[in-house]
C-alpha positions in Angstrom: -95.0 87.1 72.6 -96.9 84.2 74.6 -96.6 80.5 73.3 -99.8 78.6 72.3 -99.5 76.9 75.8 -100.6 80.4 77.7 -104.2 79.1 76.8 -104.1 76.9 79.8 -103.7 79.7 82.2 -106.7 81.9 80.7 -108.9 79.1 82.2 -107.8 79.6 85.2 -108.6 83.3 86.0 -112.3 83.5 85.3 -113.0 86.6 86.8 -110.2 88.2 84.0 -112.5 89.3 80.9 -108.9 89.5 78.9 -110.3 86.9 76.6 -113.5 88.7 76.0 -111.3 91.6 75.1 -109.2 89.6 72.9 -111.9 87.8 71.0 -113.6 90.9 70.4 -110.7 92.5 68.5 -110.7 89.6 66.4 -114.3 89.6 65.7 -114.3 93.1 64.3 -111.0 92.9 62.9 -111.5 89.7 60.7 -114.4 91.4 59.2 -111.4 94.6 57.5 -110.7 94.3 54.1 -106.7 94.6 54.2 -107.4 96.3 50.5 -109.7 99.5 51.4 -108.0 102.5 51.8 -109.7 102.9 55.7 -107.8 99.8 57.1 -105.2 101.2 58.5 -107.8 103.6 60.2 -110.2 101.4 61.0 -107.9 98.9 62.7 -106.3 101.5 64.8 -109.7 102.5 66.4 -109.8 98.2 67.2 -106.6 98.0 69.0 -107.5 101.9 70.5 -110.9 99.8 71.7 -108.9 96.8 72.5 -106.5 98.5 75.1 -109.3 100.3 76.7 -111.1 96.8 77.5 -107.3 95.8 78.7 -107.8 98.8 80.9 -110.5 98.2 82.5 -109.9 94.4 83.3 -106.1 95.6 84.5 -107.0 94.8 88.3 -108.4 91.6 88.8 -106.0 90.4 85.6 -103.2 91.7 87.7 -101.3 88.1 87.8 -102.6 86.9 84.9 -99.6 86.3 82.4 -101.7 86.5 78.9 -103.2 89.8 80.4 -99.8 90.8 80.1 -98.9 89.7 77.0 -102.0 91.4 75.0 -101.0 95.1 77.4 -97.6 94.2 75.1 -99.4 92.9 72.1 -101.3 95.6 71.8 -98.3 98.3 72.4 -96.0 96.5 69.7 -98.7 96.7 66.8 -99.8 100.4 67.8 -96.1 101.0 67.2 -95.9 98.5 63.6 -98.9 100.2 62.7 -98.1 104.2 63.8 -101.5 104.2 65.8 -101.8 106.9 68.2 -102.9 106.0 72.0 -105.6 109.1 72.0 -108.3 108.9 68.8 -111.3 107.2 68.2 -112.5 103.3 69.4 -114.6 101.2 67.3 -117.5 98.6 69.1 -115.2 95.4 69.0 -119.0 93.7 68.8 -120.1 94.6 65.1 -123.7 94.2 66.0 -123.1 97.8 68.2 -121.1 99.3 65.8 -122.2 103.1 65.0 -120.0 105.6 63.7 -122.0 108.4 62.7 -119.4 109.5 59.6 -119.1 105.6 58.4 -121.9 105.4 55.8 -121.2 101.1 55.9 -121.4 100.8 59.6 -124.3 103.0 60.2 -126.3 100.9 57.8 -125.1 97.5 58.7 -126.2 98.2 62.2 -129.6 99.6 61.1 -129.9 96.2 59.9 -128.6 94.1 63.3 -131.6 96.0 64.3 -134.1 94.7 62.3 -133.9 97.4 59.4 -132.7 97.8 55.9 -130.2 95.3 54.1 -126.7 96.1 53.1 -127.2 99.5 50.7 -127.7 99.3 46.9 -124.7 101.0 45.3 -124.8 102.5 42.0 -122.1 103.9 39.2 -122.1 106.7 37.0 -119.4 107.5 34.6 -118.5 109.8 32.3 -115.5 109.9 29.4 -114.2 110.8 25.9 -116.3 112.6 23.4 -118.3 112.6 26.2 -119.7 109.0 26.9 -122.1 108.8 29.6 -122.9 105.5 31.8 -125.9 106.7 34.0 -126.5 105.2 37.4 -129.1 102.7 35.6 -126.1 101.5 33.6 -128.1 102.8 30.4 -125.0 104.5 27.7 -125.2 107.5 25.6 -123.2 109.8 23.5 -124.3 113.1 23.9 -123.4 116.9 22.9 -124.0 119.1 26.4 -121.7 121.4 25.7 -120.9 123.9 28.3 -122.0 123.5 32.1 -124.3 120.7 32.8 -125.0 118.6 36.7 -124.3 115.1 36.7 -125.7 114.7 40.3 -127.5 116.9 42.4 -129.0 116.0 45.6 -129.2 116.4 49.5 -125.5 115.1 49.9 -123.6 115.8 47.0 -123.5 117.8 43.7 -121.1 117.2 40.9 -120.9 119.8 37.5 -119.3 119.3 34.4 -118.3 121.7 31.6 -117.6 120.4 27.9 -116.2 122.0 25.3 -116.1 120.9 21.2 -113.5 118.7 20.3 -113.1 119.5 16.6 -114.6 121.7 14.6 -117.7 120.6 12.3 -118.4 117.9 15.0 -121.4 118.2 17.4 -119.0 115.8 20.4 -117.7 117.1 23.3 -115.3 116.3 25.8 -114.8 117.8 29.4 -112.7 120.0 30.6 -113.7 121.3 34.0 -115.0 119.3 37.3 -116.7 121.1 39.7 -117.7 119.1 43.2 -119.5 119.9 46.2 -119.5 118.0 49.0 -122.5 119.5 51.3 -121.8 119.9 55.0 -122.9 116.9 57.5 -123.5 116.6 61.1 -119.9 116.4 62.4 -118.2 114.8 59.6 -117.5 117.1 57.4 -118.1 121.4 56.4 -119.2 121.9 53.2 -116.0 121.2 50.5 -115.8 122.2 47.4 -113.2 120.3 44.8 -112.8 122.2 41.5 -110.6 120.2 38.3 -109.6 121.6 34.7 -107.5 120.7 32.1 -103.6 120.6 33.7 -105.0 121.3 36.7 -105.5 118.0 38.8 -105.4 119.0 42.5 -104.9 116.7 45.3 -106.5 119.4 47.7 -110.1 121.1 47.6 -110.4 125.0 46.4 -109.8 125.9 50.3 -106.1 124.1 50.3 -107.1 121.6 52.5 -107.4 117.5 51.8 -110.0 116.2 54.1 -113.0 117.6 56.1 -114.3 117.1 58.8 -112.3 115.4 61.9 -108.2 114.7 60.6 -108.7 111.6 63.0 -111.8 110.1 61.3 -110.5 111.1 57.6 -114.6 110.9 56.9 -113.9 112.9 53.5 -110.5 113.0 52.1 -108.4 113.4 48.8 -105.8 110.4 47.1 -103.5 111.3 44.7 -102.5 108.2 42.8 -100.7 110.4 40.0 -99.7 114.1 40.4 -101.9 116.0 38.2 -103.3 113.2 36.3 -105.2 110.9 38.5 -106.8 111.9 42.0 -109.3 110.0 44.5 -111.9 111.3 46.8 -113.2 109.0 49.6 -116.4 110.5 51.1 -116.9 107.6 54.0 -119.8 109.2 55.9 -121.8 109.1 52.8 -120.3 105.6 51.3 -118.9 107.2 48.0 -115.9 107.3 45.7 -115.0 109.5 43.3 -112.2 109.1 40.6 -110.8 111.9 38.3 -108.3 111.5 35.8 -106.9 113.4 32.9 -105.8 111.9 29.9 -104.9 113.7 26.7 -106.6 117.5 26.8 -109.4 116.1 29.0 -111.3 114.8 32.0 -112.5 111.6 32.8 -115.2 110.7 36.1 -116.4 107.6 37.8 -118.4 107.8 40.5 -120.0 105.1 43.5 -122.8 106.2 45.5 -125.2 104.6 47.6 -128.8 104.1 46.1 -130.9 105.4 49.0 -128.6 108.7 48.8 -128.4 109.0 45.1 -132.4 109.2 45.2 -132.4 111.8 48.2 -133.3 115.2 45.9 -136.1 117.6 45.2 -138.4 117.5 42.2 -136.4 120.7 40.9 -133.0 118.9 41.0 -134.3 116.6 38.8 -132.0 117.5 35.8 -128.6 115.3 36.3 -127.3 113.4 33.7 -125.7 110.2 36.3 -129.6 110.0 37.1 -131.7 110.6 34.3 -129.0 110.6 31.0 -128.8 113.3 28.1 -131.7 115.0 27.2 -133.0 114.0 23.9 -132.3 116.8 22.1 -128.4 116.8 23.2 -128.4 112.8 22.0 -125.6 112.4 19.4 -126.4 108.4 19.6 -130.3 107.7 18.5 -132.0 105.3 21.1 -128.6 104.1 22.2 -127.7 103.4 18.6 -124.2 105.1 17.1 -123.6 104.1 13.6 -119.7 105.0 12.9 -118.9 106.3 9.4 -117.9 103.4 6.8 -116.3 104.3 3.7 -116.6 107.7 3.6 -120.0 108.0 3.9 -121.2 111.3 5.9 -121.9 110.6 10.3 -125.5 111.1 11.0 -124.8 113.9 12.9 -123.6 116.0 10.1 -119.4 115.7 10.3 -117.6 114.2 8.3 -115.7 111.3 8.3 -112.7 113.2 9.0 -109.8 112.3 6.7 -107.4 114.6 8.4 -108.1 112.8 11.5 -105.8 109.5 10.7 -107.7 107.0 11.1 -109.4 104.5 9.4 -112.0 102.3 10.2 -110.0 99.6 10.0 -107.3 101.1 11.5 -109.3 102.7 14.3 -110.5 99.2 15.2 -107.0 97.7 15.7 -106.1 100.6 17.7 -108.7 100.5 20.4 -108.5 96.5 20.3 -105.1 96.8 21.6 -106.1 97.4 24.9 -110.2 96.2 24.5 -109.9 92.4 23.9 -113.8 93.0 24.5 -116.1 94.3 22.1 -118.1 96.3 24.2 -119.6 100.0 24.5 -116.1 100.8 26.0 -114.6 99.5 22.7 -117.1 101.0 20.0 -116.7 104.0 22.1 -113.1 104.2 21.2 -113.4 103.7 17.6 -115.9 106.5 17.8 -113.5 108.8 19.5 -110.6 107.8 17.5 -113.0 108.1 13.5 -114.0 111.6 14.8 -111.1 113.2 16.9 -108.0 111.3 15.6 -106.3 112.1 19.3 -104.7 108.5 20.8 -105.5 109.5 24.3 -108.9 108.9 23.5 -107.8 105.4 23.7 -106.4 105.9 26.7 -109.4 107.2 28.7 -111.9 104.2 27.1 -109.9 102.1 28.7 -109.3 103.7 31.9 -113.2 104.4 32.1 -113.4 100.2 31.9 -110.9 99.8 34.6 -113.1 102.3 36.8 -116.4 100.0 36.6 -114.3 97.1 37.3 -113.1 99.2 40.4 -116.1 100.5 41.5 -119.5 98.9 40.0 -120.9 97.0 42.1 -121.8 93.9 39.6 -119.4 92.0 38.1 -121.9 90.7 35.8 -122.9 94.1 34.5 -119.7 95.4 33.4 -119.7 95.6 30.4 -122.7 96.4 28.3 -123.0 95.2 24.4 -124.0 96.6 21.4 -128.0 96.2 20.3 -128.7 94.2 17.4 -130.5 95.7 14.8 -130.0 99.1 12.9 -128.5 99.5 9.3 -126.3 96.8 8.4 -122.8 97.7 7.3 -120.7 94.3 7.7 -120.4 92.2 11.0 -117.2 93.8 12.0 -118.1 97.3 10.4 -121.3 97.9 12.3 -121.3 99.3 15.5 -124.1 100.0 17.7 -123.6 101.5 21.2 -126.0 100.7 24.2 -123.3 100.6 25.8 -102.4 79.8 70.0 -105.1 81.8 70.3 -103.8 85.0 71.3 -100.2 84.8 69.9 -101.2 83.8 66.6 -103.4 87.0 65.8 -100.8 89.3 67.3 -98.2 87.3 64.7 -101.0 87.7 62.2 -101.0 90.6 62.4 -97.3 92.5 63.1 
């Protein structure tokens, strides 16, 4: 590739736009996030746009020398980076960017145009006996067994189905996921993703992994662990999903846009990511979960199950393991732990923390404390769950 000393000659072609060309692809490439999943995607469609400009400037830049260089720039990364020559361009000028099945770049150039800001995004999450985080980061512990929507609007429904956990006890956990991705414009036919209990698929019921253009991958399936932990990545409608199994059960986090979340009818108002539990299917009682101390009865009506191993004591150290921080995730775990006695209860409480690190948008809410107040049992026993210009970006980047 060129040495930093090619500058000199750019100066003296004026009439070759090669520089415009080339500080274009670094304007929109400098604002990818090497960590997202779409890189690799989304900087293909900036070199794709970056040769066409080449293209079009490759008469009057016939003698120019850093002309030449970006034509074999541009070739070498295509090849580093397995780009194809024929597929989709991206605006190299961010402020024009609009790609109808990229939720992020149709908003952020809504607002280049004077509209909206940057969308709101909310998280939902669901786990263990079951736990539910609602999109207003509000926490309950609820019953709902059998089939029950977490989300239902214009865009998206999502429907869970718990079954009892042990006998005598009102808690639940899940063991089927049912999604629906509805159709939109040109990104994507309606796609329907269906999860039970040793059965994880890293495909929708139809055998296929995306929808929608293969090129544009505006809705497609991850599969981070075969048949225990699977990722969907719905771009035209700025939302992630992640499933896991762990023990006998399912586990669901979910990122969704604000303005979409809200987009549903008056009779769709029933989902739990939106409006939580019902009253009447509360275990907790106004977001307060007393655990059973010293054998006393749960307020629920189970027991404090002896057979289940645990102690509270011993149920405590367990879960602290892995939670250094007492918060809903942790009392959540004890919970699960005093009235189940399964381990991989532990497991999913803490994987359900490391999803709203991954996906909620505020660090600062993260974790959510227990309420004072309630019937005192003993500081530690009293839990309460509210739960050169040129060459050096083309060495940059190969």
């Amino acid at each position: 590739l060129l040495s930093v000393s090619c500058l000199g000659d750019c100066q003296l072609h004026t009439s070759c736009g090669i520089q415009k060309c080339t500080t274009d692809f670094v304007s929109f490439t400098s604002n990818l996030n090497t960590d997202l999943e779409d890189f690799d995607l989304e900087f293909c469609k900036a070199l794709r746009a970056y040769s066409v400009c080449t293209y079009r400037n490759s008469k009057v830049c016939r003698g120019n020398l850093v002309y030449h260089s970006a034509v074999l720039g541009i070739s070498d990364l295509m090849t580093q980076r397995n780009c194809t020559k024929d597929g989709p361009t991206s605006s190299t000028n961010p402020e024009m960017t609009h790609d109808p099945c990229n939720y992020s770049g149709r908003t952020e150039a809504r607002e280049h145009r004077g509209g909206e800001k940057v969308p709101t995004y909310l998280f939902c999450g669901l786990f263990g006996d079951p736990h539910l985080r609602t999109f207003k980061d509000h926490f309950q512990t609820c019953k709902v067994e059998g089939a029950w929507p977490l989300i239902d609007n214009n865009y998206l429904s999502v429907q869970v189905t718990n079954v009892p956990v042990v006998p005598g006890s009102s808690a639940t956990a899940t063991k089927k996921i049912t999604i629906i991705f509805k159709s939109y414009q040109d990104c994507t036919d309606q796609k329907v993703y269906q999860a039970m209990t040793d059965d994880l698929p890293a495909a929708f019921v139809d055998g296929t992994t995306s929808g929608g253009d293969g090129n544009t991958r505006s809705l497609h399936i991850v599969e981070k662990v075969s048949g225990r932990y699977i990722e969907m990545h719905a771009r035209y409608i700025g939302t992630t999903v992640y499933i896991r199994q762990l023990g006998h059960y399912l586990t669901l986090a979910i990122r969704m846009p604000q303005e979409l979340v809200m987009a549903y009818e008056e009779s769709q108002d029933l989902q739990l990511c939106v409006n939580g539990c019902p009253s009447t299917e509360r275990i907790d009682q106004s977001g307060h979960l007393p655990l059973p101390v010293m054998g006393k009865q749960l307020p629920w009506g189970a027991a404090a199950h002896p057979l289940s191993g645990y102690t509270l004591e011993t149920a405590t150290s367990k879960c602290h393991e892995k939670m250094l921080v007492k918060d809903m995730y942790f009392y959540s775990c004890v919970f699960d732990l005093l009235t189940t006695g399964d381990a991989n209860f532990t497991a999913a409480a803490h994987s359900a923390l490391q999803d709203v690190v991954a996906l909620h948008p505020s660090k600062e809410h993260w974790h959510i404390f227990p309420r004072s107040g309630g019937d005192s049992v003993g500081r530690d026993s009293e839990f309460f769950v509210s739960l050169g210009f040129l060459c050096s970006i083309f060495v940059a980047y190969l």
